[in-house]
C-alpha positions as CSV (number, residue, x, y, z in Angstrom):
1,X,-75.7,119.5,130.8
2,X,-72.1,118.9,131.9
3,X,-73.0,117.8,135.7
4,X,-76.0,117.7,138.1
5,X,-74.9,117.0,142.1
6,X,-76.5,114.5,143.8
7,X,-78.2,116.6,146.5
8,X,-79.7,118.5,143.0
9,X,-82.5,117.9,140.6
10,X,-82.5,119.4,137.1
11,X,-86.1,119.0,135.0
12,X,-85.5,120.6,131.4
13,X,-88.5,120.7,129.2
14,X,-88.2,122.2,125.7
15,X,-91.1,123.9,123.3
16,X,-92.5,122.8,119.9
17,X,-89.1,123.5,118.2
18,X,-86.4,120.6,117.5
19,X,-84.9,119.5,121.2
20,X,-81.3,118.2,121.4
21,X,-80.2,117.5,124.6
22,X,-76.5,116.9,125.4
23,X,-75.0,115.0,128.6
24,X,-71.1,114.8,127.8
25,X,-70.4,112.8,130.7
26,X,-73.1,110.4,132.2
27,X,-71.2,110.4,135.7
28,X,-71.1,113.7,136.6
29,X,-75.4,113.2,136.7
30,X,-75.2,112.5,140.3
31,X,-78.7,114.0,141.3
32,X,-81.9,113.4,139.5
33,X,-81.8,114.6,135.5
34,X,-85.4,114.5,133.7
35,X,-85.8,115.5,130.1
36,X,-89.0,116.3,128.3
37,X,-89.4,116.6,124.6
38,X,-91.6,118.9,122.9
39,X,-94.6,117.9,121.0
40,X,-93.0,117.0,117.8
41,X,-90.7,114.0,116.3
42,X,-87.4,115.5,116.3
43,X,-85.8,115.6,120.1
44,X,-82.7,113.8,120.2
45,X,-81.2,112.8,124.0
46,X,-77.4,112.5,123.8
47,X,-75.4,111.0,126.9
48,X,-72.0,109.7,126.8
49,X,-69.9,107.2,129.1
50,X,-66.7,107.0,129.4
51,X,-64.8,104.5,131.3
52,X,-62.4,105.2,134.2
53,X,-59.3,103.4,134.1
54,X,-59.3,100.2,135.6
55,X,-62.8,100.6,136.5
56,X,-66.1,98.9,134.2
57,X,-69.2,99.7,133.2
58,X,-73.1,98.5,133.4
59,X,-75.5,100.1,132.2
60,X,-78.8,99.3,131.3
61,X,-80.9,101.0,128.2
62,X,-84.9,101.5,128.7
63,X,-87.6,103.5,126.8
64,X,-87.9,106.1,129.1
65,X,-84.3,106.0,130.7
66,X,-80.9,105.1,131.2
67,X,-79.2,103.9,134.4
68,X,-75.5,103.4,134.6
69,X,-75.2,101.6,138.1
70,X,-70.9,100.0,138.3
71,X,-69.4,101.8,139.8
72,X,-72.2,104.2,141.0
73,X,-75.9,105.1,140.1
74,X,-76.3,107.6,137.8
75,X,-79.4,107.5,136.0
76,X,-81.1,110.2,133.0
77,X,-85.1,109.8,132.5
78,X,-86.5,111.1,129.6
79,X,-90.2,111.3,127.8
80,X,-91.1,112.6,124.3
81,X,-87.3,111.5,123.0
82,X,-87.7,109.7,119.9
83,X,-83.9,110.0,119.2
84,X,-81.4,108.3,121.4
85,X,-77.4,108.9,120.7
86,X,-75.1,106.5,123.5
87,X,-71.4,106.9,123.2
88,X,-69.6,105.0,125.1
89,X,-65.4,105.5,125.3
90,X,-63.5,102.7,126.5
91,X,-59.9,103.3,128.3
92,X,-57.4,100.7,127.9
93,X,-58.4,97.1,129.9
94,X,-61.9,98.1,130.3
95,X,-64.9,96.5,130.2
96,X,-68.5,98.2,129.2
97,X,-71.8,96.3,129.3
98,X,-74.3,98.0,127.7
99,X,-78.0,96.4,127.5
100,X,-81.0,97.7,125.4
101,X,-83.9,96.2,127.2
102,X,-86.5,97.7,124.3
103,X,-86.8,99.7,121.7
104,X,-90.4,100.9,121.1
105,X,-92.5,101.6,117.7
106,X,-90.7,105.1,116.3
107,X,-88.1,104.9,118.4
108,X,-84.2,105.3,116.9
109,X,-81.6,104.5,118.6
110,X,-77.7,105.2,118.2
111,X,-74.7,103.5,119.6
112,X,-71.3,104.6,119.3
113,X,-68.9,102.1,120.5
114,X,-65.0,103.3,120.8
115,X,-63.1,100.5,122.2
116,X,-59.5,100.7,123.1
117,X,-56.3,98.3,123.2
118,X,-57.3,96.0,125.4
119,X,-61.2,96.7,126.4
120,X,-64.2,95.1,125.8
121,X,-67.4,96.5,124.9
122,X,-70.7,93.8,125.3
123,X,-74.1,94.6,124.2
124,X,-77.3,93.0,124.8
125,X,-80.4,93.4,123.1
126,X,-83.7,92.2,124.6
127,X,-86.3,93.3,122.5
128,X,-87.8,96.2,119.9
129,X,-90.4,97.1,118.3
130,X,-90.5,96.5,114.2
131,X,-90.9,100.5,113.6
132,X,-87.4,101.0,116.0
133,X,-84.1,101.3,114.6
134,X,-80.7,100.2,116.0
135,X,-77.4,101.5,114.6
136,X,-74.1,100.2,116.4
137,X,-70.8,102.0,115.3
138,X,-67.6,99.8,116.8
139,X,-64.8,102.1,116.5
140,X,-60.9,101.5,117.3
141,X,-59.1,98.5,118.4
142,X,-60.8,96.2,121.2
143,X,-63.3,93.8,121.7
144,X,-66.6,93.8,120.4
145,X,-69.8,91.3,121.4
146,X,-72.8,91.8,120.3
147,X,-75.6,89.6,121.9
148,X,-79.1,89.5,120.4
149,X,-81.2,87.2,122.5
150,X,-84.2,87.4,125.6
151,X,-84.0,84.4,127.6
152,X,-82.6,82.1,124.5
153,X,-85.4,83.7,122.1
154,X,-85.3,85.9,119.7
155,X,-89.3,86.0,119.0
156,X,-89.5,89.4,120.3
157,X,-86.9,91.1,118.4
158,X,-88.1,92.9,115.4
159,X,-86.8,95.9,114.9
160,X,-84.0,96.9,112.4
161,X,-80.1,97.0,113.8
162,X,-77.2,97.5,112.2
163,X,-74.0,96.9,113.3
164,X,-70.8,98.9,112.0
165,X,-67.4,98.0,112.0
166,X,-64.4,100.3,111.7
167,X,-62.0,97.7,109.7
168,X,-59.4,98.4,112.7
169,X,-56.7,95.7,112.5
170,X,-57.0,95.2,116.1
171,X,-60.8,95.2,116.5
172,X,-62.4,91.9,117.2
173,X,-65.9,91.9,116.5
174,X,-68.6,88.8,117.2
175,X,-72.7,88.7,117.3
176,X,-73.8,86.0,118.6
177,X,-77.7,85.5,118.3
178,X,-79.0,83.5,121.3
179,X,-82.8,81.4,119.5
């Protein structure tokens, strides 16, 4: 899906087969964009942000739906999508902050980080389920802060995440885990 205007609505639903649905650029969704998954374990949602120069990013990561909302709303709702790719590109002197506010029993989750001279990429996770998965990839130079913590606890975070570096001389990674 390459662009939905905002006085549009697009509602794609796929059949028992495996779904993959791609969104190469999350601010071109301008209208409302509502995926379902077949009945089966295989649909995959995959949505990429890229920053603007000079211009950062929020966004905010939920079972059913994503909402990037700096500089604009533009938001993707899905159901029946077990398998979540994020890509998020960072232009030079950017900032991105990305928060996972939960990842449910059987859901997999997959962040791909590429940072730039200069920008910053922050991630938050809330919470998740212990059948979830988190993978973070950090790629190319930039900052890189990891956050693991809901309201100074981490009682509510069981789920598996890993959390990739690229071995980039110029990437500065830190996780900081907030108990």
């Amino acid at each position: 899906v390459v662009g939905v205007p905002s006085t549009s609505s697009l509602t794609i639903t796929s059949g028992t087969g495996v779904g993959r649905f791609i969104f190469p650029d999350l601010s071109n969704c301008n209208g409302s964009s509502i995926v379902h998954g077949g009945p089966n374990i295989s649909n995959t949602i995959d949505i990429t942000i890229t920053t603007k120069p000079n211009t950062n990013v929020v966004a905010f990561i939920q079972p059913t739906n994503i909402v990037k909302n700096h500089p604009a709303n533009h938001t993707i709702t899905w159901s029946g999508v077990e398998r979540r790719i994020i890509r998020v590109n960072n232009t030079p002197g950017t900032i991105s902050n990305i928060t996972v506010m939960h990842l449910e029993d059987g859901a997999y989750m997959e962040i791909i980080a590429r940072g730039a001279n200069g920008s910053v990429y922050h991630q938050t996770l809330t919470s998740c389920d212990n059948q979830a998965e988190l993978r973070l990839y950090l790629e190319n130079p930039g900052t890189n802060i990891i956050e693991i913590t809901n309201q100074g606890t981490v009682s509510n975070i069981e789920c598996t995440m890993r959390v990739v570096g690229s071995g980039d001389p110029n990437q500065l990674n830190t996780i900081i885990v907030k108990a």
